[in-house]
C-alpha positions in Angstrom: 11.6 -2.8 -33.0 12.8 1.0 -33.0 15.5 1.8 -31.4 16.7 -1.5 -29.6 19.9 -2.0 -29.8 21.3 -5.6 -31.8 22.2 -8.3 -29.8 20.6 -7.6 -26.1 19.1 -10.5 -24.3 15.3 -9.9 -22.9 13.5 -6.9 -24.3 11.5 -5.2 -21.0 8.4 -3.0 -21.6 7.5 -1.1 -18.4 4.1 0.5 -18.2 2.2 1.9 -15.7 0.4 4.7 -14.4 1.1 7.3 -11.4 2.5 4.4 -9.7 5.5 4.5 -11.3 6.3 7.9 -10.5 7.4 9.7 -7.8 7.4 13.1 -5.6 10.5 14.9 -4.8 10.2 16.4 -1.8 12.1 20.0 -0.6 15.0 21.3 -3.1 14.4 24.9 -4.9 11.3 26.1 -5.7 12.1 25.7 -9.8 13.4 21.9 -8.8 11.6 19.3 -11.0 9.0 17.7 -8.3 7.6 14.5 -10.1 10.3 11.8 -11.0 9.5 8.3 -12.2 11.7 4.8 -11.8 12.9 4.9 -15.5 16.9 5.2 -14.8 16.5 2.4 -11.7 14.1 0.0 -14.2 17.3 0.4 -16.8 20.1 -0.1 -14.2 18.6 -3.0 -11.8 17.5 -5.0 -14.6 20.9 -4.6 -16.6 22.2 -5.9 -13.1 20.0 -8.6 -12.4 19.0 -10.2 -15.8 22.2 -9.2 -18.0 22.5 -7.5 -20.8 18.8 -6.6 -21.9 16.9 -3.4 -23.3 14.0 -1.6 -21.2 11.2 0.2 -22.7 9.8 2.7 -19.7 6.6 4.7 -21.3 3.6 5.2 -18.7 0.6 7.3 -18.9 0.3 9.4 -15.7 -2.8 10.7 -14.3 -4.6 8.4 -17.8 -7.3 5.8 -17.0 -7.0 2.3 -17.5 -8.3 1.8 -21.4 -5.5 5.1 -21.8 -2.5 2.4 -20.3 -4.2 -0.5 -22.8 -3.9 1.9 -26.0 -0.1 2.7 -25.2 0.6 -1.4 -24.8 -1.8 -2.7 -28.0 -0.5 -0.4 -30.6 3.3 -0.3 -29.0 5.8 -2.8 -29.9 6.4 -6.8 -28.6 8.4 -7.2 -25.9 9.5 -10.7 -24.3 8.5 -9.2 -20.8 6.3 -6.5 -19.6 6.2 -5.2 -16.6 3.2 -3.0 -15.7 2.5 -0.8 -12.4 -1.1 0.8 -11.9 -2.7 2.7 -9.2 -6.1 3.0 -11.3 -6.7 6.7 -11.8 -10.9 4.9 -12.5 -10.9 4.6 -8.9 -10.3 7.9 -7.9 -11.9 11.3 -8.4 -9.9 13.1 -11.3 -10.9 16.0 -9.3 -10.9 15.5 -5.6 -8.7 12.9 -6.1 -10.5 10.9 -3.2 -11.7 7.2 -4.1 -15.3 6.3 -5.4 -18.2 5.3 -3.6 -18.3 2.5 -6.0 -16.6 0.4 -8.2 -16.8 1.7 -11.8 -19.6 -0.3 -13.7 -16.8 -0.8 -16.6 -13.5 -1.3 -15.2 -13.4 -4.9 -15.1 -14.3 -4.8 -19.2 -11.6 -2.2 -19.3 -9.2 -4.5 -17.2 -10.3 -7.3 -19.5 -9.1 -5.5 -22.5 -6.1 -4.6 -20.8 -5.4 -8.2 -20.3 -5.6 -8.9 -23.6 -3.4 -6.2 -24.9 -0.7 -7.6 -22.5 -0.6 -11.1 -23.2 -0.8 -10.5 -27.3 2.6 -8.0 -26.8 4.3 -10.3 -24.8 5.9 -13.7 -23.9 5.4 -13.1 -20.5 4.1 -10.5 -18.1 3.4 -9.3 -14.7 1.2 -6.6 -12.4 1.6 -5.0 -9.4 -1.3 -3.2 -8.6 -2.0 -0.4 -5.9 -0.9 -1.3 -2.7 -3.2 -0.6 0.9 -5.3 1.6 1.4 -4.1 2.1 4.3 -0.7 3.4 2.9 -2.2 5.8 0.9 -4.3 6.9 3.4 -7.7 5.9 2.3 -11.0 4.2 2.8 -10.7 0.5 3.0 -13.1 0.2 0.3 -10.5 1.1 -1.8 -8.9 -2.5 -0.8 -12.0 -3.8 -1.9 -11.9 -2.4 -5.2 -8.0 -3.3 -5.9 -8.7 -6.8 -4.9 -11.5 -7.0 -7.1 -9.3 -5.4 -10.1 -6.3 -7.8 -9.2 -8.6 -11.2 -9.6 -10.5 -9.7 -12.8 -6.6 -9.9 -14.3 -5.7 -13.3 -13.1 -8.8 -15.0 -14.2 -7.8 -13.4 -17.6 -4.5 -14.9 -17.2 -2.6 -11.8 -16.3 0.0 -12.7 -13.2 -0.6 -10.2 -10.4 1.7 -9.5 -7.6 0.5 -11.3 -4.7 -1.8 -8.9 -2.2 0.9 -9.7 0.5 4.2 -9.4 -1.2 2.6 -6.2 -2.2 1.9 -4.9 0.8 5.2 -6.2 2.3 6.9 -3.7 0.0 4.7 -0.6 0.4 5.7 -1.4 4.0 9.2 -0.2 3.2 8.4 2.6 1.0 7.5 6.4 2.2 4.6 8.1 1.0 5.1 11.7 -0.4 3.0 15.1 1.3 0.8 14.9 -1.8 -0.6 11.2 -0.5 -0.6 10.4 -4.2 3.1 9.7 -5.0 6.1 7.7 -3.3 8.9 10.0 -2.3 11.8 10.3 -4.2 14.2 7.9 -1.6 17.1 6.6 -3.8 17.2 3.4 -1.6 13.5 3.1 -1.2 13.3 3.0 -5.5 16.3 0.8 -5.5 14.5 -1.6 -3.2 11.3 -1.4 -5.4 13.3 -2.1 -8.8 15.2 -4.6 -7.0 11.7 -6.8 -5.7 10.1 -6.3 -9.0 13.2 -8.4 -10.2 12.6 -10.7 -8.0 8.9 -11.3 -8.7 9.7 -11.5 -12.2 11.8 -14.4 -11.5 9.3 -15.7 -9.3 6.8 -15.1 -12.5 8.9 -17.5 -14.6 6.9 -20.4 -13.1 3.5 -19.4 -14.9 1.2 -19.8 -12.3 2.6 -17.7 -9.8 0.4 -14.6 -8.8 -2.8 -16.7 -10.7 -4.7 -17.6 -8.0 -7.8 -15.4 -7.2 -7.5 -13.8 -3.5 -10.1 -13.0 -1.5 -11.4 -9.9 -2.0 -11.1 -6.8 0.5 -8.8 -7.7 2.6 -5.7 -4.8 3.3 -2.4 -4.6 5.6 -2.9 -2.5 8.4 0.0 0.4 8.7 0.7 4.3 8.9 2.6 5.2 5.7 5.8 6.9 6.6 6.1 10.5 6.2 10.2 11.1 6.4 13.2 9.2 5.2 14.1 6.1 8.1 17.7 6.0 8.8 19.6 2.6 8.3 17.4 0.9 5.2 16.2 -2.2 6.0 17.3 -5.0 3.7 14.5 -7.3 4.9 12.4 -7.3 1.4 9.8 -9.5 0.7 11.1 -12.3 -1.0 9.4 -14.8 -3.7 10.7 -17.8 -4.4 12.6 -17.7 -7.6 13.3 -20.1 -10.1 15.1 -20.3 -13.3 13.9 -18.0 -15.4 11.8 -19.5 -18.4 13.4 -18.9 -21.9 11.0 -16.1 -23.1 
């Protein structure tokens, strides 16, 4: 494998789409506006699982088959770790959500599936979050819960709808309504959970079992930084971590 250094423990890829980037709000008009998690994925997990290597390449504004290509013809990795929004459910234009479910995103999910469980050991999803946090229609609930079940009945572990949400809850949604802001706490405390799912994902069958469909948490995103960060996260169970 290029580039990974001898000796580490686990090997982390981290894929994703838009929602592993962020908006950095106010600064100079030449300041770079979109950041991502890349130097928080490297840190937390050095903190949390030891000495390991982390792979961060995601494919912003690409569709899902886009995110599939960069896993099937990248490297193997004992544990990926993969965020989508699922640009196929938006408007590339308008950036609004569909009408309708894409006719071919569940095959498209399928084959994502596959690329993730024949380039790693073990693996996990967090997709989208509320519509309600993003500000949009609730069939756009509908359509994540529907993604999120076409994974686990491929075998792919999905972030529970609620633990989800829970963290969302504690995040702050950029002016653009398409990004997180750029909150050094706030991405500390989404590195930090991921963590912790992982754990939790070390017993296989968490995050496998189908949701029902359609269902979103009920909030106003918040639009400014909250003083005095919460610690209350949501927390998974965790258990010892299997030997991938």
């Amino acid at each position: 494998m290029v580039g990974v250094p001898e000796e580490v423990g686990i090997k982390f890829g981290i894929r994703g789409d838009n929602l592993l980037q962020l908006r950095h709000e106010g600064g100079s008009a030449s300041a770079k506006k979109i950041r991502n998690f890349k130097q928080d994925f490297e840190g937390i997990f050095w903190e949390v699982f030891g000495k390991c290597y982390v792979d961060f390449s995601i494919n912003p504004n690409q569709k899902v088959r886009d995110i599939t290509m960069n896993i099937a013809t990248g490297d193997l990795w004992d544990v990926m770790a993969v965020g989508l929004g699922i640009q196929d459910l938006v408007d590339p234009n308008s950036w609004e959500v569909l009408g309708q479910y894409p006719p071919s995103l569940d095959d498209d999910l399928m084959q994502l599936a596959l690329a993730i469980k024949s380039k790693s050991k073990g693996s996990l999803v967090l997709l989208g979050g509320p519509a309600s946090f993003w500000e949009r229609p609730p069939r756009f609930d509908s359509f994540m819960s529907r993604a999120a079940n076409t994974l686990r009945k491929a075998g792919v572990q999905v972030v529970p709808g609620e633990s989800a949400a829970h963290l969302f809850e504690q995040m702050t949604l950029a002016n653009d309504q398409f990004h997180f802001s750029n909150i050094d706490d706030q991405k500390a405390k989404f590195v930090q959970t991921f963590a912790l799912w992982l754990q939790a994902a070390s017993d296989p069958t968490w995050g496998l079992a189908v949701e029902e469909e359609g269902r979103g948490r009920s909030r106003s995103p918040r639009r400014n930084p909250v003083a005095g960060w919460s610690n209350q996260v949501s927390q998974p169970q965790v258990v010892a971590p299997r030997p991938w």
